[in-house]
C-alpha positions in Angstrom: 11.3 -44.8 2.7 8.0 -43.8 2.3 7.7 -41.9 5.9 10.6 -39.8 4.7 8.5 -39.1 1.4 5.4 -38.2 3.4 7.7 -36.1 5.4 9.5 -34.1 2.6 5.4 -33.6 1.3 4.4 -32.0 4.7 7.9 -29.9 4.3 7.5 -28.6 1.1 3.6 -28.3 1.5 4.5 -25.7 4.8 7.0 -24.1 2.7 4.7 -23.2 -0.2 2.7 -21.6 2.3 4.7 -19.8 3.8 6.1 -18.4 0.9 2.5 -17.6 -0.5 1.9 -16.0 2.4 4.9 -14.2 2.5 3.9 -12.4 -0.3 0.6 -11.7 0.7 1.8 -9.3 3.6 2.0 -5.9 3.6 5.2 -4.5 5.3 3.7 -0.4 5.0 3.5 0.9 8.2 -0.1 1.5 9.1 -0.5 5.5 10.5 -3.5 6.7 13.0 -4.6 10.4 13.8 -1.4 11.2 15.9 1.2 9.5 14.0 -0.1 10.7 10.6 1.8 13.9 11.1 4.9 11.5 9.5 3.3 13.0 6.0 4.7 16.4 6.5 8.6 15.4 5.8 9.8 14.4 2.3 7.6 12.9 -0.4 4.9 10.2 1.3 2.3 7.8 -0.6 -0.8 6.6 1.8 -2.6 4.2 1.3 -6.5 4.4 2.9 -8.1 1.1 3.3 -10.1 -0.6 5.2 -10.7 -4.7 6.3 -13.4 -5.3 4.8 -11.9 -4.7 1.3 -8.1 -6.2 1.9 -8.5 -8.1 -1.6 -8.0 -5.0 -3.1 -5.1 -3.6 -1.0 -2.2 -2.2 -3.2 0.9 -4.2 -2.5 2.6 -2.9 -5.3 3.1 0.2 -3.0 6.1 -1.6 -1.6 8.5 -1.3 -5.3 7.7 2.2 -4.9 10.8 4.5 -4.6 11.8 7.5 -3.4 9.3 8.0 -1.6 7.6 6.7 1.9 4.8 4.4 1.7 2.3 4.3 4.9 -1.5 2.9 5.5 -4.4 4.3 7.4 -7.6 3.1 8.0 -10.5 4.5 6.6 -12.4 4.2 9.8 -10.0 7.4 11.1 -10.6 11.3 12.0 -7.7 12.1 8.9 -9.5 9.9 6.9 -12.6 12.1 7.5 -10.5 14.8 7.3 -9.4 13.9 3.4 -12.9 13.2 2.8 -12.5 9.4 2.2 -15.3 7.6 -0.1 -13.8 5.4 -1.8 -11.2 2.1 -1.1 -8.9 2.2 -2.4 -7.5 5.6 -1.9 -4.0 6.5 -2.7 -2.7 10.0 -1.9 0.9 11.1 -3.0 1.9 13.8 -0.4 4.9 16.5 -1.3 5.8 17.9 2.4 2.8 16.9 3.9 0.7 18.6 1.0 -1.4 16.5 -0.9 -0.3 15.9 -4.5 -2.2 14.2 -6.2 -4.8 11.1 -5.6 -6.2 7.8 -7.1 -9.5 6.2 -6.3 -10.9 2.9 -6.4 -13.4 2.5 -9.5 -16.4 1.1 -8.7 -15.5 -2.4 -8.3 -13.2 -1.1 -5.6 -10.0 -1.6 -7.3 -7.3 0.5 -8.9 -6.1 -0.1 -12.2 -3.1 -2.5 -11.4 -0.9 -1.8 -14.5 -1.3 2.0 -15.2 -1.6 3.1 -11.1 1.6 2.1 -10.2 3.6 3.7 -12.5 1.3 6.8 -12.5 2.0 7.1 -9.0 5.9 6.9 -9.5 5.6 9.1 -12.3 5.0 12.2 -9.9 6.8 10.7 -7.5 9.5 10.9 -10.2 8.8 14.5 -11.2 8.6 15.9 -7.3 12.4 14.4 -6.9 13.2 16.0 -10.4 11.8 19.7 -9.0 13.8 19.0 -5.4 17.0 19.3 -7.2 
């Protein structure tokens, strides 16, 4: 009895992490110099980051809707390109033109409540001006 206790501890234990860690991952897909192009169709949000600040990666980027959600890495000739200073960096592109953007403060962090739904705001407002 108590081997199939210890057992369904170890079980659960490996689900919980799992689950945890689950949650933790990022599905965007990540972008480089030549498959950045993707940005020119439809209305795209990208994400610049980098590893050495993935505690601040915006994972709420994933609820977003109606719109395309990539990452790219900060150590990147577009990132130069978009002049970069600051992780994070979100940029709402319209047809590959940028939108608008939202920077880290200086903590490195976005707002978590207001960001989001600023960014789905004009994501909102660019399908309303499609139509």
């Amino acid at each position: 009895m108590e081997d199939k206790i210890n057992n369904l501890i170890v079980f659960l234990t490996i689900i919980f992490f799992l689950l945890v860690f689950s949650l933790g991952c990022n599905s965007q897909t990540i972008l480089d110099d030549k498959t950045f192009s993707k940005t020119k169709s439809g209305i795209t949000v990208v994400e610049f980051w980098s590893d050495w600040n993935k505690k601040n990666e915006c994972y709420w980027l994933e609820q977003i809707s109606d719109a395309k959600t990539y990452r790219i890495d900060l150590e990147t000739k577009t990132a130069d390109d978009f002049k970069i200073k600051v992780l994070p960096t979100i940029i709402v592109f319209n047809n590959g033109e940028e939108v608008d953007r939202f920077e880290g403060d200086i903590s490195f962090q976005l707002c978590p409540k207001r960001t989001p739904k600023k960014v789905q705001r004009i994501i909102d407002e660019l399908m309303i001006n499609k139509f």
